[in-house]
N, C-alpha and C positions, 0 to 999 in steps of 0.2 A: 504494500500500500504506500503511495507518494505520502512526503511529507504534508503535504496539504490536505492530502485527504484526511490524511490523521488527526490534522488539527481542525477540520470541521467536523467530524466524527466525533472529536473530544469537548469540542464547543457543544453541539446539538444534544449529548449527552448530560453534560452540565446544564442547560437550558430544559431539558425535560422534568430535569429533577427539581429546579426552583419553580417549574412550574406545578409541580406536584403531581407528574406523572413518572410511572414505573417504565423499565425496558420492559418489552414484553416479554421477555423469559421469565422475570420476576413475576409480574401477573399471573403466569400457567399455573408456577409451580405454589403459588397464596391457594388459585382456584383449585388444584390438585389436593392441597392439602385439607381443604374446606370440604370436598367432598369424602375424602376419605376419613373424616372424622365424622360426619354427617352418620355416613353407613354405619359406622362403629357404633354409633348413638344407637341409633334405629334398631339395630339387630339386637342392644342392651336393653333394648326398652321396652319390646314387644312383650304379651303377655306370655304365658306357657301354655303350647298347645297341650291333645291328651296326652301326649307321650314322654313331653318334655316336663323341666323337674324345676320347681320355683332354688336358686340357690339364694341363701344369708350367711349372712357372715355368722361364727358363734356368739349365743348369747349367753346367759347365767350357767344354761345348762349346757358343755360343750357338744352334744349330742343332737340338739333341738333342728328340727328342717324351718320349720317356721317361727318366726321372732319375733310377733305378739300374740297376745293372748288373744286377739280375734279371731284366732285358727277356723278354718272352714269347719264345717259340722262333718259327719261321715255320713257318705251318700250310703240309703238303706242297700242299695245293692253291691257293697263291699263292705257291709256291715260286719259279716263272719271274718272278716281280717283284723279287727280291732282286738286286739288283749297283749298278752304278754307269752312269748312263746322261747319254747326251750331246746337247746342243742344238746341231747345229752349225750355225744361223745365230746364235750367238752364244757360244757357247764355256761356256754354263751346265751345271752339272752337277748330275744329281739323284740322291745315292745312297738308296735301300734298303735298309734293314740288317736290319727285318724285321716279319714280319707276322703276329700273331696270329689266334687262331679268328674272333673277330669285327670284324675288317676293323683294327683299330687297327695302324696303322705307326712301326717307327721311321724316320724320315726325315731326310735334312739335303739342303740346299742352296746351290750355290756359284757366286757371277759376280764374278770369282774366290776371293774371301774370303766366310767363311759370312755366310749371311743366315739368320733366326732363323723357323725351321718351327712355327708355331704349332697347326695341324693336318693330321693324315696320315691317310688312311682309306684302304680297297677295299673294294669289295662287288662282287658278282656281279649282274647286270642280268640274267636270260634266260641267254643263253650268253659273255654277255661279262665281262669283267672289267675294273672304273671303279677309276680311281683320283682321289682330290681332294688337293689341297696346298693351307695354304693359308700365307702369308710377312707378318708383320710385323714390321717393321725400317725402320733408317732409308731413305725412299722404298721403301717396302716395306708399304703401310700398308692390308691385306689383298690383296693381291695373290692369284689363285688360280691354281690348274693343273685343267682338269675333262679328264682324259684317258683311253682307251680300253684298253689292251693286245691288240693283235695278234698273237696266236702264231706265225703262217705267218710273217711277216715280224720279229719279234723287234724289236717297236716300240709305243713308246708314242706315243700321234698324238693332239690334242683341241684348246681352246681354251685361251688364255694369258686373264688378264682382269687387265690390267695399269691398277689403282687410281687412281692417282695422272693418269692422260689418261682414266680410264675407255673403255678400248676393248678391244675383243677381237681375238686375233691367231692364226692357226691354226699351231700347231707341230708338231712332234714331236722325240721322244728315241730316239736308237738306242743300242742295248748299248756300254758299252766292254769292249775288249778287255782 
C-alpha cells in the first residue's frame, strides 16, 4: 500500500471513530457475541419439558431437587412412586417425596448420609413406569439409577451405573415399611 494511501486509511479511521462509529469487523463480532448469549439465555430459561429435569443449586438439604417448599403436588398417576424405598444389598435408600405432571421428582438419597440428587425424573414408556436419578457428590460424580416400577411386586428393579468404575450393576429397591 503507497504511503498515501496509508495515511488516508489512517485518517478515515480516526474520523470514524470521533465520529462514533465502529470498523465493521468490530460491529460483526459485538453482533456475534449478542446472539450467542441470547441462545445461551433462551435455552436456560425455557421451562422442562416431560422428560427433562428442573436443576437447583443445593439447598439446607444437600439432596433436595426442588428448592422451595412450593414443591408440585404428586400427580395421582405416579402416586405409587412416592415413599421411601430400600437397596438391600447395600442399605441405600431412595426417598420420593414427589412427582409432578411432567415427570419432575423430588428426590433425595442416602448410603447412609445424603448424597446430593442432581436429577429426578419419571415418564411413562408404553405401560411402564421409568424412573432416572441421577447423584453428584463426593464419588458420586454422575452416578445414575435407570429403573422400572413394578406394581405386582411393589418394586423398583433396573441398572445402577456406578461413575467412578464405570460399570453397571443390576439392582432393585423394595418399599419400606
Amino acid at each position: 500500500m503507497s504511503k498515501r494511501r496509508k495515511a488516508i486509511s489512517q485518517v478515515s479511521s480516526q474520523a470514524a471513530r470521533r465520529n462514533g462509529k465502529f470498523p465493521s469487523g468490530t460491529v460483526l463480532l459485538v453482533s456475534l457475541a449478542a446472539v450467542v448469549l441470547l441462545a445461551i439465555w433462551l435455552t436456560r430459561s425455557r421451562s422442562p419439558a416431560a422428560v427433562e429435569v428442573q436443576r437447583t443449586e443445593p439447598t439446607n438439604s444437600p439432596t433436595a431437587l426442588v428448592e422451595n417448599s412450593s414443591a408440585p403436588k404428586t400427580t395421582p398417576g405416579f402416586q405409587a412412586l412416592v415413599g421411601r424405598w430400600l437397596r438391600p444389598d447395600g442399605g441405600y435408600v431412595l426417598e420420593i417425596k414427589s412427582v409432578d405432571s411432567a415427570g419432575v421428582m423430588e428426590a433425595a438419597y442416602f448410603n447412609p448420609n445424603p448424597i446430593h440428587v442432581s436429577k429426578a425424573a419419571t415418564l411413562r414408556d408404553g405401560g411402564v413406569t421409568k424412573v432416572y436419578i441421577e447423584l453428584r457428590d463426593v464419588n458420586y460424580p454422575g452416578s445414575t439409577y435407570t429403573l422400572a416400577y413394578d406394581p405386582a411386586s411393589d418394586v423398583l428393579q433396573g441398572i445402577y451405573y456406578q461413575a467412578l468404575e464405570r460399570q453397571n450393576f443390576e439392582v432393585a429397591f423394595q418399599r419400606m415399611k
